[in-house]
C-alpha positions in Angstrom: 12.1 -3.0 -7.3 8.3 -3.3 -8.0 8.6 -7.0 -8.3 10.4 -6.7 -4.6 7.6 -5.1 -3.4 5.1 -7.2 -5.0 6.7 -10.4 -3.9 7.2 -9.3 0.0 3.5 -8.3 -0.1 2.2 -11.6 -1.3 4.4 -12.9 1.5 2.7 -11.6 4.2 -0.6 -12.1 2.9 -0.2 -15.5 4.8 1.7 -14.0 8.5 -1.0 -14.3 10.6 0.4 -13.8 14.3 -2.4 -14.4 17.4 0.0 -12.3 19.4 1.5 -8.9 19.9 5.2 -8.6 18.4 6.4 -5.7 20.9 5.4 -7.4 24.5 4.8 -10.9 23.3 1.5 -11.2 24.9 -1.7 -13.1 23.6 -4.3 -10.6 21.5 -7.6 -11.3 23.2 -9.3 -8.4 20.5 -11.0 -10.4 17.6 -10.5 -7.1 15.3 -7.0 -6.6 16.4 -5.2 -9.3 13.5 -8.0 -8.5 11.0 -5.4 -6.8 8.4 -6.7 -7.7 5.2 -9.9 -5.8 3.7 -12.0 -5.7 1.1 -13.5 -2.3 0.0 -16.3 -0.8 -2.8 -17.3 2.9 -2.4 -16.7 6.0 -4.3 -12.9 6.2 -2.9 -11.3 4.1 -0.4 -10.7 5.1 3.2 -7.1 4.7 2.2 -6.5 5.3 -1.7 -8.1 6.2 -5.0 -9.7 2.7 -5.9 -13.6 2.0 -6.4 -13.5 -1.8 -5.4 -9.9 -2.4 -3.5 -8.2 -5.0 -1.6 -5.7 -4.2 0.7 -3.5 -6.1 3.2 -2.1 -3.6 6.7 1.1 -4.7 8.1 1.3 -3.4 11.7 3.8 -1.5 12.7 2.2 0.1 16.2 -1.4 0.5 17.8 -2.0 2.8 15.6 0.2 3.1 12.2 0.2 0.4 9.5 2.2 0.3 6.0 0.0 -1.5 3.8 -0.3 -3.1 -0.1 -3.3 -1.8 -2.7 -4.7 -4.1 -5.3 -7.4 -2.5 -7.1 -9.5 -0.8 -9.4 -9.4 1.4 -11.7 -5.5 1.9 -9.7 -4.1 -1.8 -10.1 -1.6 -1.7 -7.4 0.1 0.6 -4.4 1.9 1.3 -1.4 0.9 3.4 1.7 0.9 3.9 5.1 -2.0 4.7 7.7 -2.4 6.1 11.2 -5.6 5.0 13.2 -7.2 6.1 16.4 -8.3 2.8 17.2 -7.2 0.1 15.0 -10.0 -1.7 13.2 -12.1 -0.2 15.7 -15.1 3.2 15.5 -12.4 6.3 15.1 -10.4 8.6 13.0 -8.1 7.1 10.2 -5.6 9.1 7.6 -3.9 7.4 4.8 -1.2 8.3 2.5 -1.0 6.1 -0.6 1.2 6.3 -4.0 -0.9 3.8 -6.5 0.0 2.8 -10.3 -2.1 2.4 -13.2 -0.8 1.9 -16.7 -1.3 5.5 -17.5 -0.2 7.2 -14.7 0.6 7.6 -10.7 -1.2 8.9 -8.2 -0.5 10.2 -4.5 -3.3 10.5 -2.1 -3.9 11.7 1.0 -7.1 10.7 3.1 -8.3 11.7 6.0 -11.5 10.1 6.9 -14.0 8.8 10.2 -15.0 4.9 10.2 -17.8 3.7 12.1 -18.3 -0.4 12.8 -21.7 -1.4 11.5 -23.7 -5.1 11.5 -21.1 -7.2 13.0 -17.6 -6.7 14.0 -15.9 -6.6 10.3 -17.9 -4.4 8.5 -16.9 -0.6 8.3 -18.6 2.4 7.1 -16.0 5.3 6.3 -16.6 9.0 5.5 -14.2 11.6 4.4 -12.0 13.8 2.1 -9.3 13.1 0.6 -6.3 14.8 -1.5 -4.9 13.4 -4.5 -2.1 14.6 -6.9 -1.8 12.6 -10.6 1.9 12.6 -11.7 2.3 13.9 -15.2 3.2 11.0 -18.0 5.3 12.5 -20.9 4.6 9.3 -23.0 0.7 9.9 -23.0 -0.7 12.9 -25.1 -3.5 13.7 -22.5 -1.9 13.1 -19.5 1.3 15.6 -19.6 0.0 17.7 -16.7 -0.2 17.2 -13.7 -3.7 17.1 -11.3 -4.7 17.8 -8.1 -7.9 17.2 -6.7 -9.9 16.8 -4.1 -12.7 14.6 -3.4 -15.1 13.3 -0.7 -14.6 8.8 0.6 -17.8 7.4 1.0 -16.4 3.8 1.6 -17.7 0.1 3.3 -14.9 -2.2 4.1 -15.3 -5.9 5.2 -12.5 -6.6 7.1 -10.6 -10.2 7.8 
């Protein structure tokens, strides 16, 4: 299943559309198709990562599933609501991310502001996280939950 997921992810790093899949019209918005990002900050805007790629698949104006590689979590799955897509506004994520330890679900809720030109982001927030327990590792058989502030910049493409 996680090689699924991995595979289909990969795949639409390269579905780039120039138009808008629900009324077929042209996308005049240069930020509208930006769906990949790269992020480095304290936490993410949309998981628990320090530096993080991540690639949004659209399904409405305003909600996106999306694909996490990262670090110090190597890889996830999520999905996000924004106010504005890739525009100033309010965004929340809900991520579940892998390490080889153990998993994490996080919840973010956070305010993005565009800064220098029309790619770069500047996110502040807080965000919820709960680590799985891992039977198999002596100091991780408990579970965690936490919650912590996103200080995050995201270049966006």
């Amino acid at each position: 299943m996680i090689k699924f997921i991995l595979i289909m992810f990969l795949a639409s790093l390269f579905s780039q559309s120039k138009f808008d899949p629900y009324t077929g019209e042209i996308i005049e918005d240069k930020n509208y198709n930006k769906s990949n990002s790269i992020s480095v900050d304290f936490l993410t805007n949309k998981s628990m990562n320090m530096i993080q790629y991540t690639k949004d698949v659209k399904l409405s104006d305003y909600i996106a599933l999306f694909g996490i590689i990262g670090f110090f979590n190597h890889y996830g799955l999520g999905i996000s609501w924004q106010e504005d897509y890739n525009k100033d506004g309010y965004l929340a994520g809900l991520s579940f991310i892998k390490n080889n330890d153990y998993d994490f679900m996080s919840f973010a809720v956070s305010r993005q502001w565009l800064f220098g030109n029309y790619t770069n982001f500047l996110s502040l927030g807080l965000m919820a996280f709960y680590r799985f327990p891992n039977e198999k590792k002596i100091d991780n058989k408990h579970a965690w939950l936490g919650i912590a502030p996103i200080i995050s910049i995201d270049l966006r493409f």
